[in-house]
N, C-alpha and C positions, 0 to 999 in steps of 0.2 A: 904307481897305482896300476895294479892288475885288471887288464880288460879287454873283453871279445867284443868286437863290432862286427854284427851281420848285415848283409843286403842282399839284394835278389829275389827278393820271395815276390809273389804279382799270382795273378790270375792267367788262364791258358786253359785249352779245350785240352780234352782229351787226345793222344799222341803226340801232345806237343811237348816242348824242352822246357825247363828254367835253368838259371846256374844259379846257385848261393854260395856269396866269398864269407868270409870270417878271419877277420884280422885280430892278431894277435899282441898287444901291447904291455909292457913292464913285469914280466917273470921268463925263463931261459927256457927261452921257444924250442931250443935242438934235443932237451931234455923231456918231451911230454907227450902226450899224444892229445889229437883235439878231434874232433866228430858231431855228429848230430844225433840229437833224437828229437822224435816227435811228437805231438797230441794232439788227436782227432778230438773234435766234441763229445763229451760222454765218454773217451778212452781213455784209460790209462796212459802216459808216457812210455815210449820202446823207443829202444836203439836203433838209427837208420844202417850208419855208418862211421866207421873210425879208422885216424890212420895215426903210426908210431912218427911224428916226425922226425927226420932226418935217417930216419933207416927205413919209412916206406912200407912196412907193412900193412893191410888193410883187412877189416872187417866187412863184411856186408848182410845186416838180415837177409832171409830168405823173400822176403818180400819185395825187395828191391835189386836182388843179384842180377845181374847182366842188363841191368837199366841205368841204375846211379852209377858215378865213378867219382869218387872221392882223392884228391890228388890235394899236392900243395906246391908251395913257391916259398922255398926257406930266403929267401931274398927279401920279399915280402914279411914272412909271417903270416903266409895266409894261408889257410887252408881253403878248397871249390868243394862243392860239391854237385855234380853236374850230371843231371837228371832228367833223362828222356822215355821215352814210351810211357808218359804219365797218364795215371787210370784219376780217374774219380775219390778211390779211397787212399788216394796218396795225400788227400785235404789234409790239413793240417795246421798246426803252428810249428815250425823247426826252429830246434835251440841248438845251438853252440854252445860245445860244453868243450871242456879240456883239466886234465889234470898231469899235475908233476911230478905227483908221489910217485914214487915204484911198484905201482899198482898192474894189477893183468887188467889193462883196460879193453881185452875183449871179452874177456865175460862178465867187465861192468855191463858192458855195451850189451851183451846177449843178454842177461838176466833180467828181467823185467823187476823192478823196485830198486838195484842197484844203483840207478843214477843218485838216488840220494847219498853216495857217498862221496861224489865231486861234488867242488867248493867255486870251480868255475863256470861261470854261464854267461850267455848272450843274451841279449833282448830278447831272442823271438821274432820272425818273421813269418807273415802267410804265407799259405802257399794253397791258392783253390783251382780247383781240375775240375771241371764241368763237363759235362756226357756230350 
C-alpha cells in the first residue's frame, strides 16, 4: 500500500521556523520525486517545493526561494521541508505529493492545475504564521 505520512505543520509568529517530514512507504522511493504544494483559504493549490530523489535536484517557487529548503534522507524515505523567515501568507494547508512516472516533475510543480496529474498525496498539514 502506497503512502505519504506528513508532520510538522503547528502554528509560529512571523520569522519563525517550522520543519515538515513526509515519509514515504510501498512504491520505489529512489525512482520518484516528492515535494509540496499548498492552499491558502480561497487559493488555488501551487507548488512550494520539489526534490528528484536520489539525484537531488530541487525546485523552489519564487515565493519561498532562499527561505524553504527541501532536502531528504533516502534512509529514511523522507523527504523535510524546512521553512524559515515565515510571513503571514505562507498560511496554508501543505500536502505531500510524489510521483513515479517519468514525469518533468518541475513543471508539474511550477504550473498551477498540474497537480491534478499526480496520483500521490499526503493528508495535509497546517501550517499558520501570525503577524
Amino acid at each position: 500500500q502506497v503512502q505519504l505520512v506528513e508532520s510538522g505543520g503547528g502554528s509560529v509568529q512571523a520569522g519563525g521556523s517550522l520543519r515538515l517530514s513526509c515519509a514515504a512507504s510501498g512504491y520505489t522511493y529512489s525512482t520518484s520525486c516528492m515535494g509540496w504544494f499548498r492552499q491558502a483559504p480561497g487559493k488555488e493549490r501551487e507548488g512550494v517545493a520539489v526534490i528528484y530523489t536520489g539525484g537531488g535536484d530541487t525546485y523552489y517557487a519564487d515565493s519561498v526561494k532562499g527561505r524553504f529548503t527541501i532536502s531528504e534522507d533516502n534512509s529514511k524515505n523522507t523527504v523535510y521541508l524546512q521553512m524559515n523567515s515565515l510571513k503571514p501568507e505562507d498560511t496554508a494547508i501543505y500536502y505531500c505529493a510524489a510521483e513515479t512516472r517519468p514525469f518533468d516533475c518541475f513543471a508539474i510543480w511550477e504550473k498551477r492545475g498540474s497537480d491534478r496529474y499526480l496520483e500521490l498525496w499526503g493528508q495535509g498539514t497546517l501550517v499558520t504564521v501570525s503577524a
